[in-house]
C-alpha positions, 0 to 999 in steps of 0.5 A: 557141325554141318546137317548131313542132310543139308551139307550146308547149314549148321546144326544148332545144339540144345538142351532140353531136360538134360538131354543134348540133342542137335538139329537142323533148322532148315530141315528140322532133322535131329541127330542125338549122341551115343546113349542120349536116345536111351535117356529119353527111353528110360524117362519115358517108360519111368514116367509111364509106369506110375500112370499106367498103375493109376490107370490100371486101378482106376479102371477096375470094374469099370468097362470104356468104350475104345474110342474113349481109350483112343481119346485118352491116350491121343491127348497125353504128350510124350516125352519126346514130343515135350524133348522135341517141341522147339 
């Protein structure tokens, strides 16, 4: 299948944690098939839950500062950064 962007270059398929996702290696655009955006949404919020319960119970009593809030959450990667990391 052609970018439909770049018109002229074929868009490479691959796999990335049983999600087929297709992009583009001149433009690095990503194109996903019907239901395969949803797969990454219900990984990502399955994941986040049981963190965010830790989190939850970690931080009880205890008072952080913003910045250190910020700078937890800027390190964690996503499951899309990880899908998306070729």
């Amino acid at each position: 299948m052609k970018c439909p962007v770049c018109k002229d270059t074929n868009l490479v398929m691959t796999d990335r944690q049983g999600i087929e996702i297709d992009y583009c290696p001149e433009c690095r655009g990503v194109w996903l098939d019907r239901g395969e955006l949803d797969k990454i949404i219900e990984r990502t919020m399955s994941e986040q839950a049981p963190s965010m319960q830790e989190n939850d119970r970690r931080d009880q009593g205890k008072h952080h500062d913003k910045e250190d809030r910020y700078e937890k959450k800027k390190k964690k990667k996503s499951l899309l950064g990880e899908l998306l990391d070729f």
